[in-house]
PAZAPA-4460 file (N, C-alpha, C; in steps of 0.05 Angstrom, whole numbers, plus 32768, in hexadecimal, padded with zeros to 4 digits):
% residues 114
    n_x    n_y    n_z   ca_x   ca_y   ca_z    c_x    c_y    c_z   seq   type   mol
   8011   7FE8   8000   8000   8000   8000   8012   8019   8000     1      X     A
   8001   802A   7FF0   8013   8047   7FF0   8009   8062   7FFE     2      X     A
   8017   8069   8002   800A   8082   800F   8009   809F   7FFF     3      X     A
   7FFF   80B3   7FF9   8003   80D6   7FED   7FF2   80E7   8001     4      X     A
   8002   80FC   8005   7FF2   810C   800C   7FE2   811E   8002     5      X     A
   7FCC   8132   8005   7FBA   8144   7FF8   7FCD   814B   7FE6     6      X     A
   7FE5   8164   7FF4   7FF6   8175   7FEB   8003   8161   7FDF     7      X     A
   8009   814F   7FD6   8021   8140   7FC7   8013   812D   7FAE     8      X     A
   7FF9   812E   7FB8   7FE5   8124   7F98   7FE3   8146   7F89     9      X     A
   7FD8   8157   7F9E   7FD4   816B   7F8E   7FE3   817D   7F80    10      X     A
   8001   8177   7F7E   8017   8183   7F7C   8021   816A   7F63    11      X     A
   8020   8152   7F6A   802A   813F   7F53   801A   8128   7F52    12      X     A
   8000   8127   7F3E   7FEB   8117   7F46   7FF1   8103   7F33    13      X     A
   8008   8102   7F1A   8013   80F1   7F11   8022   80DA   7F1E    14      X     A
   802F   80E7   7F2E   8038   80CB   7F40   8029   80B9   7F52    15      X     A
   8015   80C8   7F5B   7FFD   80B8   7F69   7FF4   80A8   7F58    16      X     A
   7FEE   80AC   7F3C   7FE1   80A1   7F30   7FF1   808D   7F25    17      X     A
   800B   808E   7F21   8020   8079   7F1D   801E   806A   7F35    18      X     A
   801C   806C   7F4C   801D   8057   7F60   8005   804D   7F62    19      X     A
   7FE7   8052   7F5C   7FD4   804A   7F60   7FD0   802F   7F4A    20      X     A
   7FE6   802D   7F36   7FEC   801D   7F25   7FF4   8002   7F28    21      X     A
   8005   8011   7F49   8017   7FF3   7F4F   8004   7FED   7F6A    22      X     A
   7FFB   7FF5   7F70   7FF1   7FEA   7F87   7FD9   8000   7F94    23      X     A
   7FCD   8002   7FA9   7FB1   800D   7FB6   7FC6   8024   7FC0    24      X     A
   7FC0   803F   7FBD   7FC7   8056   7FC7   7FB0   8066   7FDC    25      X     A
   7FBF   8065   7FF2   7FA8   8077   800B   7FAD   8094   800A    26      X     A
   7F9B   80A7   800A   7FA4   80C7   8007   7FA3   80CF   801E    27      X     A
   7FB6   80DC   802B   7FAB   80E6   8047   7FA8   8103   804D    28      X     A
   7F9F   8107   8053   7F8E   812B   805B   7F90   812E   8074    29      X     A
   7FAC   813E   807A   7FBB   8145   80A4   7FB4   8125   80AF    30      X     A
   7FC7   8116   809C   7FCB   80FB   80AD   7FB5   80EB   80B7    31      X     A
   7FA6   80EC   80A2   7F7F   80E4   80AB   7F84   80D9   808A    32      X     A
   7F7D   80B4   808C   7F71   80AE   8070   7F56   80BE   805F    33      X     A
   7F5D   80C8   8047   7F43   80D6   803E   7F3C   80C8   802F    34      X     A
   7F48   80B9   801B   7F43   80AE   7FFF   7F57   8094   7FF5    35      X     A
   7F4F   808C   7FE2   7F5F   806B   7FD6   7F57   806F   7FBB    36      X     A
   7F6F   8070   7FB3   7F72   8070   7F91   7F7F   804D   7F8B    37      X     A
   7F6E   8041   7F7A   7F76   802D   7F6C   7F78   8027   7F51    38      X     A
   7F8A   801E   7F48   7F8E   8020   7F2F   7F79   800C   7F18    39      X     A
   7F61   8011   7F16   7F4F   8008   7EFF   7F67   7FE4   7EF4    40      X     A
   7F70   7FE9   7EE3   7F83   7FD3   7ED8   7F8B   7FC2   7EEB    41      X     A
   7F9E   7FCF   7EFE   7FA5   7FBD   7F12   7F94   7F9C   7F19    42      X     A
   7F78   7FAB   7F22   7F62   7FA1   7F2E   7F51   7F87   7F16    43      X     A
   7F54   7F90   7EF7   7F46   7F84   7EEF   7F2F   7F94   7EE8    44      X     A
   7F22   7F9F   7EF4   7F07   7FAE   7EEF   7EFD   7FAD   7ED5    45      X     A
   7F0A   7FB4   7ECC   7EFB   7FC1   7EB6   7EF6   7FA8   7E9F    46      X     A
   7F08   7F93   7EAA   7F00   7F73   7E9E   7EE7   7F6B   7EA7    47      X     A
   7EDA   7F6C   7EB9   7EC8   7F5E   7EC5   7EAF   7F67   7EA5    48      X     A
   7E99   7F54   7EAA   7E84   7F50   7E95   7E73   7F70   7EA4    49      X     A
   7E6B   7F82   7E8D   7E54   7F9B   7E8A   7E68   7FB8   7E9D    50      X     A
   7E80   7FB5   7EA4   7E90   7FC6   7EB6   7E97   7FD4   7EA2    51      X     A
   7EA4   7FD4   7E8A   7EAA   7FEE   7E77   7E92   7FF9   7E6C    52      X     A
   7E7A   7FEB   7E67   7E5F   7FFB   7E5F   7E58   8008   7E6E    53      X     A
   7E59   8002   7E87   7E46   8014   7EA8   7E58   8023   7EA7    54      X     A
   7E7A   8028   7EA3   7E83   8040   7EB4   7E85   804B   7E91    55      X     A
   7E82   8046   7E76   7E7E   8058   7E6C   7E65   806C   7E6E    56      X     A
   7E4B   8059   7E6B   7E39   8068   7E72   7E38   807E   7E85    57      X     A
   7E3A   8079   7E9E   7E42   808A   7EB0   7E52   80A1   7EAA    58      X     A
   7E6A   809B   7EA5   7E7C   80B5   7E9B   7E6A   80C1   7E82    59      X     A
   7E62   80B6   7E70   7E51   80C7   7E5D   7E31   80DA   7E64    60      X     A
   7E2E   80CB   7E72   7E14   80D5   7E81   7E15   80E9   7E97    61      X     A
   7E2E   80F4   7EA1   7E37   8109   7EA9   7E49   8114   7EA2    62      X     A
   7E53   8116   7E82   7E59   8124   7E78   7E74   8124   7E71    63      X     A
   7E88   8114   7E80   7E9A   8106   7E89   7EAD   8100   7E6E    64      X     A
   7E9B   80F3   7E5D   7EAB   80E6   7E41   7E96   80F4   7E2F    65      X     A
   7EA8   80FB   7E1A   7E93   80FB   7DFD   7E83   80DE   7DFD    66      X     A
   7E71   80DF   7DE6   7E65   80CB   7DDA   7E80   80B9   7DCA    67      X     A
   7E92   80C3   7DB3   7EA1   80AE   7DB1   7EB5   80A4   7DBE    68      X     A
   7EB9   80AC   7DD1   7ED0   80A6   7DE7   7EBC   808E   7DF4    69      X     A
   7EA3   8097   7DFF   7E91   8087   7E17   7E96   8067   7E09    70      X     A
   7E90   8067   7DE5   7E89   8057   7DD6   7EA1   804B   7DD9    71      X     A
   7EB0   8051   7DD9   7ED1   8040   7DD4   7ED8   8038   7DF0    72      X     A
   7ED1   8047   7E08   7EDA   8034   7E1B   7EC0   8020   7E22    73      X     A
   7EAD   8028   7E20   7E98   800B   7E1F   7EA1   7FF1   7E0B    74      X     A
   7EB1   7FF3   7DF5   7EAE   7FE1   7DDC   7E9D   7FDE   7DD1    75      X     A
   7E94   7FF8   7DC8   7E84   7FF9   7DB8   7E7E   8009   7D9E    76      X     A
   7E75   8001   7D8C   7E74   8019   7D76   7E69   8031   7D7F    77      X     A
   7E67   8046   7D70   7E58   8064   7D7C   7E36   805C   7D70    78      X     A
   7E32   804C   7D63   7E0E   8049   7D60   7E0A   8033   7D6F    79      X     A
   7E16   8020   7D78   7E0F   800A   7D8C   7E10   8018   7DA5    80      X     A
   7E1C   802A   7DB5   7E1D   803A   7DD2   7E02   804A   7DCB    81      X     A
   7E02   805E   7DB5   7DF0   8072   7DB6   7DD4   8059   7DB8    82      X     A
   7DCA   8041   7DAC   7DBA   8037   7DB4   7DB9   8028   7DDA    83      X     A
   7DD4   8026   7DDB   7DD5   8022   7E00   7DC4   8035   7E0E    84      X     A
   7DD0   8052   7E0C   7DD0   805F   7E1B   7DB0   8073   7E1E    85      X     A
   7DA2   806A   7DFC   7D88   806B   7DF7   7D75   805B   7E0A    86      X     A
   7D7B   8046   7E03   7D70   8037   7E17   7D6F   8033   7E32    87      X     A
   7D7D   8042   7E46   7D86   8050   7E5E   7D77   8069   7E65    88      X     A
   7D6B   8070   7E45   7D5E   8087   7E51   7D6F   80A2   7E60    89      X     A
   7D89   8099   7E4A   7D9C   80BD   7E49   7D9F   80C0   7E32    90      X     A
   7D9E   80DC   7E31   7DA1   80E6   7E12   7DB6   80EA   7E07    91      X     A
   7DBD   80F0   7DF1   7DD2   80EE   7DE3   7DD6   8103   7DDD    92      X     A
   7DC1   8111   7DD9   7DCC   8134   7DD3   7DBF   813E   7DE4    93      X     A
   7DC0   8160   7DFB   7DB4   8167   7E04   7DB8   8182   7E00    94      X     A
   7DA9   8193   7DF8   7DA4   81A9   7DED   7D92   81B9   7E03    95      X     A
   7D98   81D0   7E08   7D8A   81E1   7E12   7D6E   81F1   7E07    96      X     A
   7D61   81F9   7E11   7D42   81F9   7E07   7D46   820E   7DEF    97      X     A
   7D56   8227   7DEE   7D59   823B   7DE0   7D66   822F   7DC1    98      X     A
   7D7C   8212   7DC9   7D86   8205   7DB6   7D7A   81F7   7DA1    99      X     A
   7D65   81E4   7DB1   7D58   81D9   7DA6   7D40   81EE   7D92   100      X     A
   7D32   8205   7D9A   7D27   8209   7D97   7D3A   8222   7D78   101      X     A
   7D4C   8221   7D76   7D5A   822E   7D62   7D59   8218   7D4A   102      X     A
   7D61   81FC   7D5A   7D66   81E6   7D41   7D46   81E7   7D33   103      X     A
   7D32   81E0   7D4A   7D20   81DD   7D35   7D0D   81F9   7D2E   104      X     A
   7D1D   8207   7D26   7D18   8224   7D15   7D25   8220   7CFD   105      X     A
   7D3F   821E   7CFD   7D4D   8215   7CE7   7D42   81FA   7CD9   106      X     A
   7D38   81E5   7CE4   7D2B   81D2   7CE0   7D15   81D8   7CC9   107      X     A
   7D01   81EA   7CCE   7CEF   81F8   7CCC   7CEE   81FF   7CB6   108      X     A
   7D0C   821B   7CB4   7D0C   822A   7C9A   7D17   820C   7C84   109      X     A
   7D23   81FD   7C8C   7D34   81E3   7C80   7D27   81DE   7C6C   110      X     A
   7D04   81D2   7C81   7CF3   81C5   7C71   7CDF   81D3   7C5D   111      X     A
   7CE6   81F0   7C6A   7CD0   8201   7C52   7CE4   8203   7C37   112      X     A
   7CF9   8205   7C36   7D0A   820D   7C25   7D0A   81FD   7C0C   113      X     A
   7CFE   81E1   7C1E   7D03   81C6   7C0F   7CEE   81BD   7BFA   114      X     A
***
């Protein structure tokens, strides 16, 4: 087990993250455990069966990853996730009401034009 402090993650959070690689790192905050960084790989995780779909989703669903990033760490194409994440009942695009309401104006003139 390793140890970093606040000031010594927050100053060089690369090396924390290099040791959280080799083994379970404890953060301590005035000599009080705060936190445990483990290294994803280390552990396996992300091997286990539906664990790269859930934490893409998640990261995508707060905003976390793009859509083709979310897609690639799930293993998945970008129209096989965008049907995941449909079906989850999160959206794929989220537009603000003023946004939306510009698109389908342009929409509008689109189809009169047409």
């Amino acid at each position: 087990m390793e140890t970093v402090n606040v000031s010594g993650l927050k100053n060089n959070p690369s090396e924390a993250l290099r040791l959280a690689h080799r083994d379970v790192v404890v953060v301590m905050n005035r000599n009080v455990p705060d936190a445990v960084m483990v290294g994803i790989d280390a552990l396996g995780v992300l091997d286990a069966k539906g664990v790269r779909p859930a934490l893409a989703t998640a990261l995508f669903r707060d905003g976390n990853l793009s859509l083709a990033r979310a897609a690639h760490l799930a293993g998945m194409s970008v129209s096989e996730f965008v049907s995941h994440v449909s079906r989850l009942g999160i959206p794929v695009i989220t537009l603000a009401g003023a946004e939306a309401n510009r698109d389908m104006d342009t929409l509008d003139e689109w189809l009169a034009s047409s």
